[in-house]
C-alpha positions in Angstrom: 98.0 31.3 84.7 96.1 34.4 85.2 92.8 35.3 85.9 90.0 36.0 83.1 88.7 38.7 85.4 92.6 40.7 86.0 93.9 42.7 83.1 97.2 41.8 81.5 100.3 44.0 82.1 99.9 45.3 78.1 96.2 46.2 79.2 96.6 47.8 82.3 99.0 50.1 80.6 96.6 50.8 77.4 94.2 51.7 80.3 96.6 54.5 81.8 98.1 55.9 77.8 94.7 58.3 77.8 95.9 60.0 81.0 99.7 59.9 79.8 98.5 61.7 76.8 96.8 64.5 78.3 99.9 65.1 81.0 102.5 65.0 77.7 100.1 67.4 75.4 100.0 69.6 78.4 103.9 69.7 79.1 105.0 69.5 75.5 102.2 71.4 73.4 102.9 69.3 70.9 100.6 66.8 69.6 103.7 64.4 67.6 106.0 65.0 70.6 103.6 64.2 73.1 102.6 60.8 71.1 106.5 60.2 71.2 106.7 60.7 75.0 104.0 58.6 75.6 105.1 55.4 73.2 108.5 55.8 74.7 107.1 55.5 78.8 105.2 52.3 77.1 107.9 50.8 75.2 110.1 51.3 79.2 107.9 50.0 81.1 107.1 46.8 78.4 110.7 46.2 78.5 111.2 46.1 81.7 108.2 45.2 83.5 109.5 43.7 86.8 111.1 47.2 87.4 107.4 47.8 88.7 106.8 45.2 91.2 104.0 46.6 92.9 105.9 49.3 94.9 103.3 51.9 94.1 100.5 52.0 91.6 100.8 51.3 87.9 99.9 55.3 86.9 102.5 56.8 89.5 105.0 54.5 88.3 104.4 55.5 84.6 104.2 59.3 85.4 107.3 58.5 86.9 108.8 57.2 83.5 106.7 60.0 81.6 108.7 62.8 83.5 111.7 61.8 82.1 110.9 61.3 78.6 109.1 64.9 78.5 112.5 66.5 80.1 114.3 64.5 77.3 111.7 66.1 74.6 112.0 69.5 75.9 115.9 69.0 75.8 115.9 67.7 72.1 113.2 70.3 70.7 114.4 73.2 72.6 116.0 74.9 69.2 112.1 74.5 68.1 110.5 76.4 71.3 110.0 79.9 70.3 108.4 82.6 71.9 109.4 81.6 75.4 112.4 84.1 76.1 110.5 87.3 75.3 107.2 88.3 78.1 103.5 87.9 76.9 103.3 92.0 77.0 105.3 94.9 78.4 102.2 96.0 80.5 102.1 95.2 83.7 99.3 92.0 84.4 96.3 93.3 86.3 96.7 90.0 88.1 99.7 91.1 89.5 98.1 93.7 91.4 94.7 91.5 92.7 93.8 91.4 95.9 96.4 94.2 97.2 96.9 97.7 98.2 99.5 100.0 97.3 101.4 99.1 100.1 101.3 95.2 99.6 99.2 94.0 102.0 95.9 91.9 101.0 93.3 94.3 100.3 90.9 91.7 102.0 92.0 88.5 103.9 92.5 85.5 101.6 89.9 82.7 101.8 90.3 79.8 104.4 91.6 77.0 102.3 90.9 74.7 105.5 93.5 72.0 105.9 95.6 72.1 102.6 97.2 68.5 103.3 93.5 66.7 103.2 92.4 68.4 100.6 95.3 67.4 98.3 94.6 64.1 98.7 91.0 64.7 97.3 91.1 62.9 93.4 88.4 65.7 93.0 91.1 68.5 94.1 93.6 67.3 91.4 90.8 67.7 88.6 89.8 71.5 89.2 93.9 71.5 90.2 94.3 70.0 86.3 91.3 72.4 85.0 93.0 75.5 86.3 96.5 74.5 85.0 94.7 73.8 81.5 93.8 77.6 81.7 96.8 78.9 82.0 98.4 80.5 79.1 100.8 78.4 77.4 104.3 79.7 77.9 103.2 80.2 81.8 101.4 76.3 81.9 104.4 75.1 80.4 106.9 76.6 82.8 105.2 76.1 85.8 104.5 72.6 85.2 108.4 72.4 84.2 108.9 73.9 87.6 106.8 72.3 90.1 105.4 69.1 88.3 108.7 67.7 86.6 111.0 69.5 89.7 113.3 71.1 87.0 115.5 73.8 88.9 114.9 77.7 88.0 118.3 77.6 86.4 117.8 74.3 84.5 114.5 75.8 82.9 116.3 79.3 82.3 119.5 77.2 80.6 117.3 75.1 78.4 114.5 77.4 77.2 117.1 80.3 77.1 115.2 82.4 79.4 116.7 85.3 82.0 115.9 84.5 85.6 113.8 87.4 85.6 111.2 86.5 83.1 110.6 83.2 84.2 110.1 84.5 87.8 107.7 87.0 86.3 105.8 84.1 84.3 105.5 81.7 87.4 104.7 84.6 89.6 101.7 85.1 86.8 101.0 81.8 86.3 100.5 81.2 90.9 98.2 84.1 90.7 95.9 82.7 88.2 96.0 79.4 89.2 95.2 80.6 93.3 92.3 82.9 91.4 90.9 79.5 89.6 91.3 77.5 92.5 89.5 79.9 95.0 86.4 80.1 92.6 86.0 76.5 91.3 87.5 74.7 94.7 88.1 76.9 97.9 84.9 79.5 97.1 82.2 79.1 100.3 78.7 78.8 98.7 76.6 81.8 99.5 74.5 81.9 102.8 70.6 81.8 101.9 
């Protein structure tokens, strides 16, 4: 008998599909493929819920799950991602050249991040962390969060999006810099002294 004040299993998991959404849209960029992904994890972990068990918490375990089912979307549309094997421009990104000198040293010191381990166990971190990554333009969200979110090797991401190694090392390279610019104004940034 359960408890009228504990969630069922089926609610817990409606309770987590809004987040799943959101990570599936951002991976995919596809609303109907995303809405796939998602009803797949559900329909998993439904079918088998005692793989679960309690080992870790519900939304890590459904991530978990999620991963897969985007890497299996990505696989199956892949003939339908276009755009991804040719650069955004031929000009060079003024990102590229932020912060440095001519000779490739840091025009000024980078800020003090502090201690990067506590503050990735902020929930707050991992909202400006999602804000930033929402920024990014598309083909470089996409294949950095191929890269470092779902772990997909360089040559995995080059063989199923028909990239050369070069671009997508160009693209993540982009894609770090903005995300370090948006994270040293909206997280790392010292408020001014009065």
């Amino acid at each position: 008998m359960t408890n009228a004040a504990t969630p069922s299993f089926e609610q817990q998991l409606a309770g987590h599909r809004d987040y799943l959404l959101r990570f599936a849209r951002l991976q995919l960029r596809n609303e109907t493929w995303a809405e796939d992904a998602v009803s797949e994890t559900v329909l998993a972990a439904l079918a088998k819920p005692q793989s679960f068990a309690n080992r870790s918490q519900l939304k890590t375990w459904l991530v978990g799950i999620l991963k897969h089912k985007v890497i299996d979307a990505l696989r199956h549309h892949s003939r339908e991602l276009s755009g991804l094997d040719r650069p955004d421009d031929d000009d060079a990104d003024p990102l590229d050249y932020l912060g440095f000198k001519a000779d490739g040293h840091f025009s000024q010191q980078p800020a003090d991040w502090g201690n990067p381990e506590q503050e990735l166990k902020s929930r707050q971190f991992f909202k400006v962390l999602e804000a930033c990554t929402d920024k990014l333009p598309p083909v470089q969200g996409r294949l950095f969060l191929m890269r470092e979110w779902l772990e997909l090797s360089s040559e995995e991401i080059c063989k199923e999006l028909g990239l050369t190694s070069t671009n997508l090392y160009v693209q993540l390279h982009r894609a770090r810099l903005r995300l370090r610019e948006c994270l040293e104004l909206n997280w790392f940034a010292k408020p001014n002294a009065p």
